[in-house]
C-alpha positions in Angstrom: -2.3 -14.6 -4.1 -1.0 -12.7 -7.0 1.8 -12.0 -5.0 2.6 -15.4 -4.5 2.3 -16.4 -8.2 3.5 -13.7 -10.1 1.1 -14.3 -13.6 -0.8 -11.2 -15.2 -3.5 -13.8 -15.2 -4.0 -14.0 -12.1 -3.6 -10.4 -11.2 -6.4 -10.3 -13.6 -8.3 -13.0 -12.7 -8.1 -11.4 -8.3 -9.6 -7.9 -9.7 -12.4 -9.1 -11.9 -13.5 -11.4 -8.8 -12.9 -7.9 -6.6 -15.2 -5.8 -9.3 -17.6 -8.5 -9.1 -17.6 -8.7 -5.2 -18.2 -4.6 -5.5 -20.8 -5.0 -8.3 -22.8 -7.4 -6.4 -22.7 -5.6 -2.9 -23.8 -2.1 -5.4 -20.4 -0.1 -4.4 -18.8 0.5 -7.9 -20.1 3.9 -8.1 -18.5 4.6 -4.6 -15.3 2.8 -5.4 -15.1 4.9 -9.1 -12.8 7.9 -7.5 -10.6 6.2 -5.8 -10.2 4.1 -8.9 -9.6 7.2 -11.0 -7.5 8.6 -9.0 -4.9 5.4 -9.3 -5.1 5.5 -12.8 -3.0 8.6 -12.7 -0.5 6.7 -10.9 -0.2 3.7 -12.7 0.0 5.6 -15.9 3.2 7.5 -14.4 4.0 4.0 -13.8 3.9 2.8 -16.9 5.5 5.7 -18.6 8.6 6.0 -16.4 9.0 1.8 -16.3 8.6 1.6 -20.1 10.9 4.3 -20.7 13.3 4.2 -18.4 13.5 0.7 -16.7 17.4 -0.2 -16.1 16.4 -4.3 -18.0 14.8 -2.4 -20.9 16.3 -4.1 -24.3 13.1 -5.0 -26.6 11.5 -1.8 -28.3 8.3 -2.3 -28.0 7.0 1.1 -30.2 7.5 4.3 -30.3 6.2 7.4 -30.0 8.6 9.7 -32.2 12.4 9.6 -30.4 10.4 8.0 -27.2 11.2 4.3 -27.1 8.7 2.5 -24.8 10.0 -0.9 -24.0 8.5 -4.3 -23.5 10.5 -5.2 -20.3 9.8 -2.1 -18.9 6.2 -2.3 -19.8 5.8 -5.4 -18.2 7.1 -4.5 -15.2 4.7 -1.6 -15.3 2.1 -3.8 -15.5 2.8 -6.4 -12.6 3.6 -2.7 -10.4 -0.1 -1.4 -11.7 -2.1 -4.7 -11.1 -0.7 -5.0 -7.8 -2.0 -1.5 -7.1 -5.7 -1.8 -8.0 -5.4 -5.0 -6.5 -4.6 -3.6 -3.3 -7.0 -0.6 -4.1 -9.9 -2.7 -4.8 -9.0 -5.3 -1.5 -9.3 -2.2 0.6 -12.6 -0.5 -1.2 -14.1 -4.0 -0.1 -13.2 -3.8 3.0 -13.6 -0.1 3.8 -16.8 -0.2 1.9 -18.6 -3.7 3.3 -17.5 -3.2 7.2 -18.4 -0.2 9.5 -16.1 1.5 11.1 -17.6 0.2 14.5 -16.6 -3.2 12.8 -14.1 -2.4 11.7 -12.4 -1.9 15.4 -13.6 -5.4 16.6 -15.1 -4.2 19.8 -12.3 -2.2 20.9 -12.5 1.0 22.6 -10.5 3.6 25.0 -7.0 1.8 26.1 -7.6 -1.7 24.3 -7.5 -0.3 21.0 -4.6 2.5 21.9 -2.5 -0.3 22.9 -3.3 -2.6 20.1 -2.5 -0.2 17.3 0.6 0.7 19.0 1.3 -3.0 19.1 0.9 -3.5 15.9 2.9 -0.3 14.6 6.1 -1.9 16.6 5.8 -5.4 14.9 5.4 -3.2 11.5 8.3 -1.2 12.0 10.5 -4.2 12.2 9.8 -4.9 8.7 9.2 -1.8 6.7 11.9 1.1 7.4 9.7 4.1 6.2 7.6 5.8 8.7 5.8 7.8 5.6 4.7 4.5 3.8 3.4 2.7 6.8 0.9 6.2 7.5 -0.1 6.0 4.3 -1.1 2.5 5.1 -2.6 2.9 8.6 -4.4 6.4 7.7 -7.1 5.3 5.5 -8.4 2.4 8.2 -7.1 3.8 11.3 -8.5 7.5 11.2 -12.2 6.9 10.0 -12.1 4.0 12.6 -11.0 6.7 15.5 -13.7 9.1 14.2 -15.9 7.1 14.3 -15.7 6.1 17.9 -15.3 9.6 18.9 -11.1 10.7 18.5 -10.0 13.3 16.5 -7.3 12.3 13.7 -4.7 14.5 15.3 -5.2 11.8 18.2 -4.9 9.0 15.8 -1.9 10.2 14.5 -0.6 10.9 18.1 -1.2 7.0 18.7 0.3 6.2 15.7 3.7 8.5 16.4 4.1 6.5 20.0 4.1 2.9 17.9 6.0 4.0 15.1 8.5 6.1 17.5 9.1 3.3 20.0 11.0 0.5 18.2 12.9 3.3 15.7 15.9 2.4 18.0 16.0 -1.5 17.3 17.9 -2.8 14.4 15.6 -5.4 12.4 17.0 -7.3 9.8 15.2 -5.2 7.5 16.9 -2.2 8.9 20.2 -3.4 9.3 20.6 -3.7 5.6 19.0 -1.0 4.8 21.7 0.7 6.9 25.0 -1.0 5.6 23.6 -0.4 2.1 22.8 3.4 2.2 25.1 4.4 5.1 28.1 1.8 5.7 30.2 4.1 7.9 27.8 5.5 10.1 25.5 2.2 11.0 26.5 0.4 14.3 28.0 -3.5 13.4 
């Protein structure tokens, strides 16, 4: 939703509703590190974008010669939101469901092929093989523990998805490849 709309307000308005969710199901205190730890990152955030954002005209204030800017800063926080947005939509999830759950039955084969399904259809849409483990690593490994895999298996599983449609040129992909490489990409 906050996505979709765009407004601080309701950025704000989707994470009080997720504290609240947390609150009433007693999790805050198990959701707190992961919390903390984000905070380092948004603040990097906000002190790169309000710095160094390329739209950066308004001086906000300054900190001696350091300029932070209110474009920037804006941007910062729509980048930060977003991230404890997300942070907080996975704590309720990861928090609330069991990892038995959290796999919807599946076992053995059924849930190999699934998840290496559902990498393929991924990979046509996001061109890093980095940012989609870090997406598929907090659900997916816990999940395979929990029925009995190692992670080094999960990651195995995770390799074959990611691996098999690296060949195929998505839309996604194809511009990614005329903008970065335009003499070496296939047209």
């Amino acid at each position: 939703m906050p996505l979709i709309s765009g407004h601080l307000t309701v950025f704000l308005g989707v994470i009080l509703l997720s504290i609240l969710l947390l609150k009433s199901a007693g999790l805050v205190h198990r959701a707190f590190p992961l919390l903390a730890f984000s905070f380092t990152i948004i603040l990097t955030v906000v002190i790169i974008q309000g710095i160094f954002n390329q739209k950066n005209m308004t001086v906000l204030f300054s900190l001696g010669p350091i300029h932070f800017y209110k474009e920037g800063l804006l941007y910062a926080a729509h980048i930060g939101l977003n991230i404890l947005n997300m942070l907080l939509s996975f704590a309720i999830l990861v928090l609330t469901t069991s990892p038995s759950e959290q796999a919807a039955g599946f076992t053995g084969i059924p849930l190999m092929i699934f998840f290496i399904l559902l990498c393929c259809v991924v990979n046509l849409f996001m061109t890093s093989g980095t940012a989609k483990w870090y997406i598929f690593a907090p659900i997916l490994v816990p999940m395979m523990m929990m029925l009995g895999y190692s992670p080094e298996f999960a990651q195995v599983v995770y390799r074959i998805g990611d691996s098999t449609t690296n060949a195929v040129f998505s839309p996604v992909r194809r511009r990614f490849c005329r903008s970065s490489l335009r003499s070496s990409c296939p047209h």
